[in-house]
N, C-alpha and C positions, 0 to 999 in steps of 0.2 A: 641565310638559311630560312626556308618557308614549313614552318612546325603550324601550320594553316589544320590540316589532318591529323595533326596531336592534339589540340586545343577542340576542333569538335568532340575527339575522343575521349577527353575530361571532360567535356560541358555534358557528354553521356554517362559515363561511368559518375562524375562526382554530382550530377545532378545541379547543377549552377547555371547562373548565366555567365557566357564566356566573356565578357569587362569584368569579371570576378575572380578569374581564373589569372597568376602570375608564374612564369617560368621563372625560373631563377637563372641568370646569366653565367655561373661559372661552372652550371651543369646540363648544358643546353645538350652533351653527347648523349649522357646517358640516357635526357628526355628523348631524343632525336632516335634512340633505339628501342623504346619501347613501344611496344606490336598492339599488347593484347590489354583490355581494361585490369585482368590484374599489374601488371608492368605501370598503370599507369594509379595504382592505389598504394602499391607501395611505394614510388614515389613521391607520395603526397605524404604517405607518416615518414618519410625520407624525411623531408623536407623541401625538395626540388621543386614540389607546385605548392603554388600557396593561394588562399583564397583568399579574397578582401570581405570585409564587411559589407553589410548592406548602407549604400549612402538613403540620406532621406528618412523618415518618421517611419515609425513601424505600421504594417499595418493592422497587429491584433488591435494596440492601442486608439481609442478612436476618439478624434476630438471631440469637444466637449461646446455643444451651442447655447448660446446664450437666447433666455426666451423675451423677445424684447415684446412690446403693445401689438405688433405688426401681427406677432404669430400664437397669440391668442384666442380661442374662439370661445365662444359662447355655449355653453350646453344646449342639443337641441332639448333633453329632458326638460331642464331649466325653461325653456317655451313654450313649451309646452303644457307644463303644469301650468301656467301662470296663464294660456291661454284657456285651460281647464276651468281653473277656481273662476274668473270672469266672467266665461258663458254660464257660468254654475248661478252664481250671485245674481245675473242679470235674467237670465230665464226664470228663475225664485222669482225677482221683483216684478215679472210682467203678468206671472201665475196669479199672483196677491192681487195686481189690479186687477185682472179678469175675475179674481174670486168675488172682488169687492163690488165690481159691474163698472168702473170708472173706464174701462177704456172695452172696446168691441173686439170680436174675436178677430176679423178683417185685419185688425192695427196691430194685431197680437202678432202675426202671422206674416208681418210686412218686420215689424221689429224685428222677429227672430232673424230673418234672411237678414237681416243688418248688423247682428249680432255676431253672426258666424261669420260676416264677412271683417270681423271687428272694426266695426265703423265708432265704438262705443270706447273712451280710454275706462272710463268709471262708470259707477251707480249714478254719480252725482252729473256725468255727461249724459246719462240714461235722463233722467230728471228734467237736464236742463232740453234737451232735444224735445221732451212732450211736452212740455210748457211752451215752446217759442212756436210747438206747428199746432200748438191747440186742441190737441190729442186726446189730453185728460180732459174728463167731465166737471170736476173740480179737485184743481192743482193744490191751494192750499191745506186742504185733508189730508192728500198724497204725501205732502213734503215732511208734514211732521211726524206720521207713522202709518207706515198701512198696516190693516190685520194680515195676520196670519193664517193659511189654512193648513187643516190638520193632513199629513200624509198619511196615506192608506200601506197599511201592511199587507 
């Protein structure tokens, strides 16, 4: 018996997929006579078709990843601020030399482009870069305190 054309007409009516869908073997006439989708829903509260389960994991449920070193990233905020306060600290400390006259506007102005480009980890790599290219007018002054100038409101 070929119930081919029953079984699409439950995988329509009950809305399944047809591996879901079971005849029941000692009611294959009554299946084999039913015409119309109601004929084929009452025999599903009959009993005659029966639907299986869903095999496999659900899919509302969603697994659960674990977040290893791999899949970590870093805040760009986080980088940003850090390369904020930096250029902050280091443009301060080139201001204070200019203020003081130890170093020329030229070198001021060559610094800054190397700032931004952060060529600079620290204050203390700021420091040590003008001292080795001979930059400052005198380095020992520099090292232990520059003044400070007052900002304008």
């Amino acid at each position: 018996m070929n119930l081919l054309k029953k079984k699409q007409l439950a995988v329509r009516t009950l809305g399944v997929g047809k591996e879901r869908i079971v005849f029941v073997r000692s009611r294959l006439s009554e299946i084999k006579e039913a015409i119309t989708k109601q004929d084929i829903r009452d025999l599903q509260k009959d009993g005659a078709i029966l639907i299986k389960e869903i095999k496999g994991r659900r899919k509302v449920k969603k697994r659960s990843r674990t977040r290893g070193p791999g899949k970590i990233r870093k805040k760009i905020n986080k980088r940003k601020q850090e390369y904020v306060i930096m250029t902050r600290k280091l443009r301060n400390y080139l201001k204070t030399l200019l203020g003081n006259g130890e170093i020329s506007k030229k070198d001021v102005m060559e610094l800054r482009k190397k700032i931004r480009n952060r060529d600079f980890r620290s204050k203390a790599h700021l420091k040590e870069h003008l001292i080795s290219n001979k930059i400052l007018i005198n380095p020992q002054k520099t090292i232990k305190k520059p003044k400070a100038i007052k900002k304008k409101k």
